[in-house]
N, C-alpha and C positions, 0 to 999 in steps of 0.2 A: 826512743829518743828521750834522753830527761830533760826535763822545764827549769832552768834555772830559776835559783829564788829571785822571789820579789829584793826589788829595793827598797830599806826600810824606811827610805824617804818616801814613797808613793803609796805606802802605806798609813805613814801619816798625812798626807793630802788627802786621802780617801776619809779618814777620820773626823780630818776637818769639815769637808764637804757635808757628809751626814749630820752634824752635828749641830752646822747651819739652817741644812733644812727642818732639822726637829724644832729649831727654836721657831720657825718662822712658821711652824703647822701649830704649835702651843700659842703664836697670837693668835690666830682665829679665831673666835669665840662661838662658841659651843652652839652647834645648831644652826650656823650661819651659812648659807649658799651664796656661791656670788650670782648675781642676776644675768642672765643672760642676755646680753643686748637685743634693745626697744621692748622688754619685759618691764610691765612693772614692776616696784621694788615691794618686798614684801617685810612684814613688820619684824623685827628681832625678837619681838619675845614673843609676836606668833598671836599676840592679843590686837583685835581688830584696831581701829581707830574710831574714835565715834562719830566719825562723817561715817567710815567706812560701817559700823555696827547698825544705823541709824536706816531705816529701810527709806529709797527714795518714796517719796510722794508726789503721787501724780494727778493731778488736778483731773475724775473722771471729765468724759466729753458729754455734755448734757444737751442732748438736743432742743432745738427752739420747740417750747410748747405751741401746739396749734392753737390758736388766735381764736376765741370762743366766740361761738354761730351768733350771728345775729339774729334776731327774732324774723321771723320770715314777715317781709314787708311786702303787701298786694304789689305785683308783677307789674308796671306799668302795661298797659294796654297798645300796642305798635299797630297803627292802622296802617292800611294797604296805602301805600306813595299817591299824594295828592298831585294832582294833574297843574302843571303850569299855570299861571296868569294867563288867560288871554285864551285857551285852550277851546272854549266856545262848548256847545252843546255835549260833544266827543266829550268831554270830560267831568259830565255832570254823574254819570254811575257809578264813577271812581271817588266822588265827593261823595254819594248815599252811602256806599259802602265803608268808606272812613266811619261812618260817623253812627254805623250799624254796629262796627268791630267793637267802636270805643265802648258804647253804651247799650249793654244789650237788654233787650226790649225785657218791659215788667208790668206790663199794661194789659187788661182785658182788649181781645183785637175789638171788638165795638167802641172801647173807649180812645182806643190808639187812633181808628178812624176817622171819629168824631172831633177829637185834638185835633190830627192833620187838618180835616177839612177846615175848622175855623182859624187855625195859626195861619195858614197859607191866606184864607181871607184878610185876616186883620195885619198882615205883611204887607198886603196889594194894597188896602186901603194906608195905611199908615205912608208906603211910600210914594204911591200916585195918585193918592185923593179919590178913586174905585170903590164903592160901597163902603165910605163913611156912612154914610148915614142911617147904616143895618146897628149903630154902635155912638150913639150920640155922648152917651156917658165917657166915651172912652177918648171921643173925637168934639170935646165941647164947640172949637172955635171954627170948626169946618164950618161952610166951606173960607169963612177969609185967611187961613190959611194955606198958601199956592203949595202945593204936594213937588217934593223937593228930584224925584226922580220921573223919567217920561215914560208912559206905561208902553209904551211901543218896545224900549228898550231894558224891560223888567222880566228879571227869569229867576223866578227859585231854582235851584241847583240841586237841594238836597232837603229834608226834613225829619226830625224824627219828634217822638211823642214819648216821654218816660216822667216817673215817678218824678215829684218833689219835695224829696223828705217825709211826707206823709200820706197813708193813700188815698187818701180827699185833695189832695194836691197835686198835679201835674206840670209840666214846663215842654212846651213845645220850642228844640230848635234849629232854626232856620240857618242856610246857607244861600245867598244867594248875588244874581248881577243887576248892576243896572247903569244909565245914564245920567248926570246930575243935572241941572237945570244949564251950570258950566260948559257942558258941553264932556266931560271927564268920565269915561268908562269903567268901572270898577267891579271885578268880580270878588269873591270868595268873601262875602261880606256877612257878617253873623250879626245875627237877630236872635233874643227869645222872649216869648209871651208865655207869661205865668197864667194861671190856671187854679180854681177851687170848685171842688162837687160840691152840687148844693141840689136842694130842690125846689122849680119851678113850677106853680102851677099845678102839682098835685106830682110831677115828674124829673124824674132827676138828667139833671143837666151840667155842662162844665164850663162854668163861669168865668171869663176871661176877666185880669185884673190889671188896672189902669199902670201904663209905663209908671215908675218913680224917676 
């Protein structure tokens, strides 16, 4: 079968055509990609941008320095729970014991002794007028002075005997209840009588020192 010839008109339409598209591949400038959509677009001559050359800087993450130790300060001392107001005898070993935790003993036992025994005296006398008179220095005005609690209703609770600052020095103290002349019940009531080693009579003893 022969092909007839072209038409020299569709010929020159073909001409045309090509001719078009050469011009419009010669705009594109050289090296240029179109971007692909939601691509970023990239630079023409292919040289960064100085945002873009510029490397980010990112503030490192510095952790909180730890907070520098305090000097270790003596532990307060937590005594065993003190027993109610009004708790009566049942809660008098709860009150030595407080007062054992707080302050632990620094006393020769003969001298700790010897402290109890006279602070507990000079307690009894000071508050119901009971063996003043073992302590006249200390109780000038007895007896006209009427002793201000009723020795019926008088009860030490608790006592201890420790250091006072220096070891010739001691402080005996007291915890204790009682009744006021009012008629007003009062437990957990603190006392202390101070204390100086001295020596007596060829013998050393621990000399009790007038209230201030």
């Amino acid at each position: 079968m022969t092909t007839p010839p072209r038409s020299p008109r569709l010929l020159v339409l073909s001409t045309v055509v090509l001719a078009v598209c050469g011009v419009a591949l010669l705009a594109v400038p050289h090296g240029q990609e179109q971007a692909a959509p939601g691509s970023s677009p990239v630079s023409v001559t292919g040289v960064p941008s100085p945002a873009a050359a510029a490397p980010s800087v990112i503030a490192p993450t510095v952790a909180a320095a730890p907070s520098k130790p305090r000097a270790a300060s003596p532990s307060p001392v937590v005594p065993s729970a003190l027993p109610p107001h009004g708790e009566g005898v049942a809660g008098d070993r709860a009150v030595q014991q407080s007062l054992e935790a707080a302050w632990p003993a620094d006393l020769p036992a003969d001298d700790e002794r010897e402290l109890l025994a006279t602070g507990r005296s000079l307690l009894r006398a000071d508050a119901t007028g009971i063996g003043r008179e073992k302590w006249p220095e200390l109780f000038p005005h007895s007896p006209a002075v009427a002793p201000a609690f009723a020795a019926a209703r008088f009860r030490i609770q608790a006592a201890i005997a420790r250091q006072d600052g220096r070891p010739n020095q001691a402080v005996v103290h007291l915890v204790w209840a009682g009744t006021d002349r009012g008629g007003t019940f009062t437990d957990l009531r603190i006392t202390d009588w101070h204390f100086t080693h001295t020596v007596k009579k060829g013998a050393p003893t621990w000399t009790p020192q007038p209230h201030t």
